[in-house]
C-alpha positions in Angstrom: 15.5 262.1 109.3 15.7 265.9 110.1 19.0 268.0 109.3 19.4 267.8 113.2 19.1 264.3 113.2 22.0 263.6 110.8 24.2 266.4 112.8 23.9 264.8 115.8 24.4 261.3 114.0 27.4 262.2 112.4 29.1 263.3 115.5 28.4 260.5 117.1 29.5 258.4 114.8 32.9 260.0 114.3 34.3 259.0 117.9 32.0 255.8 117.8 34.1 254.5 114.7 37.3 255.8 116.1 36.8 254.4 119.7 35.7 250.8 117.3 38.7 251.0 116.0 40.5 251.6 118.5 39.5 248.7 120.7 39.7 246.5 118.2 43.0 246.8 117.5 43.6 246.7 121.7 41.9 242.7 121.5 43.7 241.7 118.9 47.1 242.9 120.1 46.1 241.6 123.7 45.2 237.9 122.0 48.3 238.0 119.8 50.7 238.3 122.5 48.7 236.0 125.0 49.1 233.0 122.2 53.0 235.0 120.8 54.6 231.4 121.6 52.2 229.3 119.6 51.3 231.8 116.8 54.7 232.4 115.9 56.4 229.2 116.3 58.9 227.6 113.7 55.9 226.1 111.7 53.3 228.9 111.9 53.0 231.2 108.7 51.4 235.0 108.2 48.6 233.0 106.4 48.2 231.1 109.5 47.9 233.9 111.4 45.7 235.4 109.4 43.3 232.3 109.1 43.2 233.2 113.0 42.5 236.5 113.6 39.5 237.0 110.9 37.6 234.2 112.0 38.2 236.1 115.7 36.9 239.6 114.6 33.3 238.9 115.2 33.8 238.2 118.4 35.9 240.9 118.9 33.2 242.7 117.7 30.9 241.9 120.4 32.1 243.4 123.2 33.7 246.5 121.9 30.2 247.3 119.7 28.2 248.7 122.8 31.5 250.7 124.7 32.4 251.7 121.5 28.8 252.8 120.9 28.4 254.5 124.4 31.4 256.2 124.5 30.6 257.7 120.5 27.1 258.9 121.9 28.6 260.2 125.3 31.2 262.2 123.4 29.5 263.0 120.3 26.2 264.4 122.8 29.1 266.0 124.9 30.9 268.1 122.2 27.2 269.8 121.7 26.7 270.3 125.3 30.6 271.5 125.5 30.2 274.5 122.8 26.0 275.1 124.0 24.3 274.1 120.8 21.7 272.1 123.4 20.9 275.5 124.7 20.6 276.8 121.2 18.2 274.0 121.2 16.5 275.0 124.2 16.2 278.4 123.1 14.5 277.2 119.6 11.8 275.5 121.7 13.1 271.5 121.5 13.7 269.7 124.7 17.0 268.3 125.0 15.1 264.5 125.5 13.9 264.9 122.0 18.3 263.9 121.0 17.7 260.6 122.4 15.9 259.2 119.2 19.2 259.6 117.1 21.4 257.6 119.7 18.6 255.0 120.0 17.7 254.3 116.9 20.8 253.7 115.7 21.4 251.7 119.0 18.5 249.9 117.7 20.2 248.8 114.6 23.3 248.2 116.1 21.5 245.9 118.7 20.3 244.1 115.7 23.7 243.6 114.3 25.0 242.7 117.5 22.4 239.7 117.6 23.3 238.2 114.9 27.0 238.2 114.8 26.2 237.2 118.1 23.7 234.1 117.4 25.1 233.0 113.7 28.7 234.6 113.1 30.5 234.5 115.9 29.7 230.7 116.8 30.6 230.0 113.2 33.9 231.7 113.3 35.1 230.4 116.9 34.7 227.4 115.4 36.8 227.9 112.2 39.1 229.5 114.6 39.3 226.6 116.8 40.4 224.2 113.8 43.0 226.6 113.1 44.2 226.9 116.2 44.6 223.0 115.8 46.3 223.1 112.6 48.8 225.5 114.0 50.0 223.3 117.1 50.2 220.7 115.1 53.0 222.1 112.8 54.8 223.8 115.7 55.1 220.0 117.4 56.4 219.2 114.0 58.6 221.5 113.8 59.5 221.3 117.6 61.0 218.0 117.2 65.1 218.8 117.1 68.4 217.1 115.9 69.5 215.4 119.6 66.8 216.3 121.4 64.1 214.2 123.2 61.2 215.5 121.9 58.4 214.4 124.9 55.4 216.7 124.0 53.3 213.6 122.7 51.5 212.1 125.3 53.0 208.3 126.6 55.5 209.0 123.8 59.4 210.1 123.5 61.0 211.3 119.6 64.6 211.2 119.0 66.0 211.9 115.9 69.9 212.1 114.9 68.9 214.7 112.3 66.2 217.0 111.0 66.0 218.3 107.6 63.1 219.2 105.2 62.3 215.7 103.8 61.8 214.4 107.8 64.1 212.7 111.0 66.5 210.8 109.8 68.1 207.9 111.9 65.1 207.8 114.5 64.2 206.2 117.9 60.3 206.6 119.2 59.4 205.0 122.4 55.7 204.1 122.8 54.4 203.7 126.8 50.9 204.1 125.8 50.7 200.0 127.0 52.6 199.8 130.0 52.5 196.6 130.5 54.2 195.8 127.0 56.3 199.1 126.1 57.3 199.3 122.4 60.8 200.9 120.8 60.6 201.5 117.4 64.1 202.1 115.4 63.9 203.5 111.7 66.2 204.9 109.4 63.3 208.1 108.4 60.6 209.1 110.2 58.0 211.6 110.7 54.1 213.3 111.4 51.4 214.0 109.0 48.2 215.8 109.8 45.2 213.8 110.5 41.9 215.3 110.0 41.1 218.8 111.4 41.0 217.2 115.2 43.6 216.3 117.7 45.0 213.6 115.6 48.4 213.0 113.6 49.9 210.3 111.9 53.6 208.7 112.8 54.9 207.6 110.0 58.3 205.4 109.7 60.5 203.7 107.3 62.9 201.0 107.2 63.3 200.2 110.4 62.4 197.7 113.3 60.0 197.7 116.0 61.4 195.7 119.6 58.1 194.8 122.1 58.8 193.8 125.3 56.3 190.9 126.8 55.5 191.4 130.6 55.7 187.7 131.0 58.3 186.9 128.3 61.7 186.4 128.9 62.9 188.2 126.0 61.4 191.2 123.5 59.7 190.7 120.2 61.1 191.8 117.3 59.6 192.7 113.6 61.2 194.4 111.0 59.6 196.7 108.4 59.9 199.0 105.4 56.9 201.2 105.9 55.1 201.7 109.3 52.2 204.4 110.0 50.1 205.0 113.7 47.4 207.9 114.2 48.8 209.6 117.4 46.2 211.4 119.6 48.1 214.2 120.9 45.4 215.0 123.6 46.5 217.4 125.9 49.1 218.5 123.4 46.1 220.1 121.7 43.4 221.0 124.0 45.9 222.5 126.7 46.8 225.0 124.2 44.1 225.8 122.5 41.9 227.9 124.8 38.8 227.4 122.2 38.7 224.3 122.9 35.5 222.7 124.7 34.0 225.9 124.4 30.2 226.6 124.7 31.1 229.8 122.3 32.1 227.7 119.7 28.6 225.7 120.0 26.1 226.7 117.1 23.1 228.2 118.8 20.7 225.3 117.0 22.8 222.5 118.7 22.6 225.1 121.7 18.7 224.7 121.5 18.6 221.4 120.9 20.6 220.3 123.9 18.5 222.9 126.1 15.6 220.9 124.8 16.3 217.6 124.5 14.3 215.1 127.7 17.9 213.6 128.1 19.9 216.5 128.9 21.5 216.4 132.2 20.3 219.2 134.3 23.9 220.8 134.5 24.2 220.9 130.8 20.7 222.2 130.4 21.5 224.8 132.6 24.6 225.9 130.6 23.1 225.7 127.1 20.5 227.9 128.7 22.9 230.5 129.9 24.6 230.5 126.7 22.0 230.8 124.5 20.3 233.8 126.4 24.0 235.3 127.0 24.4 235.4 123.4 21.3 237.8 123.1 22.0 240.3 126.5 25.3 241.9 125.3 24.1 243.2 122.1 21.0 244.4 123.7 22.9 246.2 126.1 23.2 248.6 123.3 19.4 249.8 123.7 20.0 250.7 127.1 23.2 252.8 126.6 21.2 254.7 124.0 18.8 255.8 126.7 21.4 257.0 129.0 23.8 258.2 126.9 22.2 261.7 126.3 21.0 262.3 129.9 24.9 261.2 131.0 26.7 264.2 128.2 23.8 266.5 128.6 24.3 266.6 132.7 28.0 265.9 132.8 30.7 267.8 134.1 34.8 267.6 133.6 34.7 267.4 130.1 36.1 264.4 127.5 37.7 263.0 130.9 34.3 262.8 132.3 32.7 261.2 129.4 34.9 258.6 129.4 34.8 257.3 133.3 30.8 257.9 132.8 31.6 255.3 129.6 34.1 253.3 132.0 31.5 253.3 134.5 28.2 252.0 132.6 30.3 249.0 131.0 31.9 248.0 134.3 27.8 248.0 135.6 26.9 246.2 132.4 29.2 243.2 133.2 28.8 243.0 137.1 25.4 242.8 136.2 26.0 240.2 133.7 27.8 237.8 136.1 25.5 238.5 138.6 23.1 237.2 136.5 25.2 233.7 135.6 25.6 233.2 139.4 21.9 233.2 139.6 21.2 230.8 137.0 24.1 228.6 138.7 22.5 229.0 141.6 18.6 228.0 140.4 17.7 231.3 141.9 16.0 232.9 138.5 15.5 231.0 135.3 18.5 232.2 132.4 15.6 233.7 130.4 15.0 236.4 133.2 18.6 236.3 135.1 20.8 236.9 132.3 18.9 240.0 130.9 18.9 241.7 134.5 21.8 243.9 132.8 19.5 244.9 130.5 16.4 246.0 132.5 18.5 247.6 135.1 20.4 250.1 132.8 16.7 250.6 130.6 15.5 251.6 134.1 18.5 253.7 134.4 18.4 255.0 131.3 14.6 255.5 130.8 14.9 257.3 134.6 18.0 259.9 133.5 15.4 260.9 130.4 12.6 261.6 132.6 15.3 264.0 134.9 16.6 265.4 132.0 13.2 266.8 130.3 12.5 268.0 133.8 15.2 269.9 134.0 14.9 271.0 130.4 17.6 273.0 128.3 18.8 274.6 131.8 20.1 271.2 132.9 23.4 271.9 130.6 26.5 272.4 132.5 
């Protein structure tokens, strides 16, 4: 690499790690205060939170990587442009085309990054995420349960406790209508839930108390009496409502992606998903390849300064994702096959990009505005 080379890569990567940054710290304030009421419940501590958000960074990661990347180039290439080094270029006989190798080859690397956090991290940490996410509503219905309160949050079940304190509900009434047809009140002198597993289960644990069943056909209730009593609880909706990672074809490892893309039995719908997802996973961070084309041409020929720069940025992501979704509505649709629909982003903004190039080494150094 040329001294020119590593000029022109170190301004772009000033603004490209600051506009990184930047966005990043934009998700993860946006995703805090969208989940504020679960995150920082009664139950939830920092380490909780924590055990959230750095599992979530990856995927952070992959859609601020190419703005941050095209903005960095646009304004890096711009700054040159601003104070006429590119027609001090000119002037020493370079074209101004012969920039776009710095910008691509390290969109090249980038691209490569972006694939894998894309294929193997970020899969990986959704799923870590999700469990957390799990772990977290679990202790905030936990700790949602209040002295004199009907607690209902448990599906086809109702909590009442005369008192809450750190060792559990003491004097407790739980009625069960998961049977309708033979509804169960349970009375016990302590009560209270235990995590199950990592999944949507918890266990409802009471002691000393009695249980009263009543019989659709009997004239009177059954009664039993116990000292210890325990029953795994599936709090269903409880969980899945709130945790938005839930179900997710995101969290899906891309091997059990290929498999159910391949497997004979596959429903056709479900085939069709795994197939967007899997392709999806590789079209964002090539996207990056394809800013590096245009991101020369777009500083070079620019006009309006830093303001411009960053509507041409605003601009080529907002075509980016259009482009994107056109492509899902196509494989929705049947109309192309995901292998060619979902990388239409892709070959449109190479075209683009490969097209502004071709322009600009017409022009030459004179094209600098």
């Amino acid at each position: 690499m040329g001294r020119l080379d590593r000029y022109l890569a170190k301004e772009i990567l000033l603004p490209f790690m600051a506009a990184l940054l930047f966005l990043v710290q934009i998700l993860l304030a946006t995703q805090l205060l969208s989940r504020a009421e679960m995150l920082f419940g009664a139950g939830v501590s920092a380490l909780d939170v924590a055990g959230v958000i750095l599992p979530l960074l990856p995927n952070f990661l992959g859609y601020v990587l190419p703005v941050s990347f095209l903005l960095g180039s646009i304004l890096g290439v711009g700054r040159l442009a601003e104070d006429r080094e590119i027609m001090a270029i000119g002037a020493a006989g370079l074209s101004p085309v012969r920039l776009v190798r710095v910008p691509l080859a390290m969109g090249v690397l980038l691209a490569a990054l972006g694939v894998w956090l894309s294929v193997v991290v970020e899969p990986a940490g959704l799923r870590a995420a999700e469990l957390r996410f799990n772990e977290i509503i679990k202790k905030n219905v936990r700790a949602n349960v209040r002295a004199g309160t009907f607690f209902e949050e448990i599906p086809q079940f109702t909590v009442y406790a005369e008192r809450v304190a750190g060792d559990g509900w003491h004097n407790v009434l739980i009625a069960d209508r998961s049977d309708p047809a033979a509804p169960v009140l349970a009375l016990a002198r302590r009560g209270g839930l235990e995590p199950v597993g990592a999944g949507e289960e918890m266990r409802l644990v009471l002691e000393g108390g009695e249980l009263h069943r009543a019989e659709e056909l009997a004239e009177e209730s059954v009664r039993a009496t116990f000292d210890r009593a325990g029953l795994t609880l599936g709090l269903g909706t409880a969980v899945s409502d709130k945790n938005l990672l839930s179900g997710s074809t995101r969290a899906v490892s891309t091997e059990a992606l290929l498999a159910r893309a391949r497997r004979p039995d596959t429903p056709p719908g479900q085939r069709l998903i795994a197939e967007e997802a899997i392709h999806r996973r590789f079209a964002s961070p090539l996207a990056v390849i394809a800013f590096a084309l245009m991101a020369v041409p777009i500083a070079v020929m620019r006009k309006g300064g830093r303001a411009a720069g960053i509507g041409a940025t605003v601009a080529g992501v907002l075509a980016h994702y259009l482009l994107l979704r056109i492509g899902e509505v196509l494989t929705e649709r049947g109309a192309l096959p995901a292998a060619v629909a979902m990388h239409l982003s892709t070959v449109v903004l190479t075209a683009v990009g490969l097209l502004l190039c071709w322009v600009l080494a017409r022009r030459g150094p004179g094209v600098v505005r």
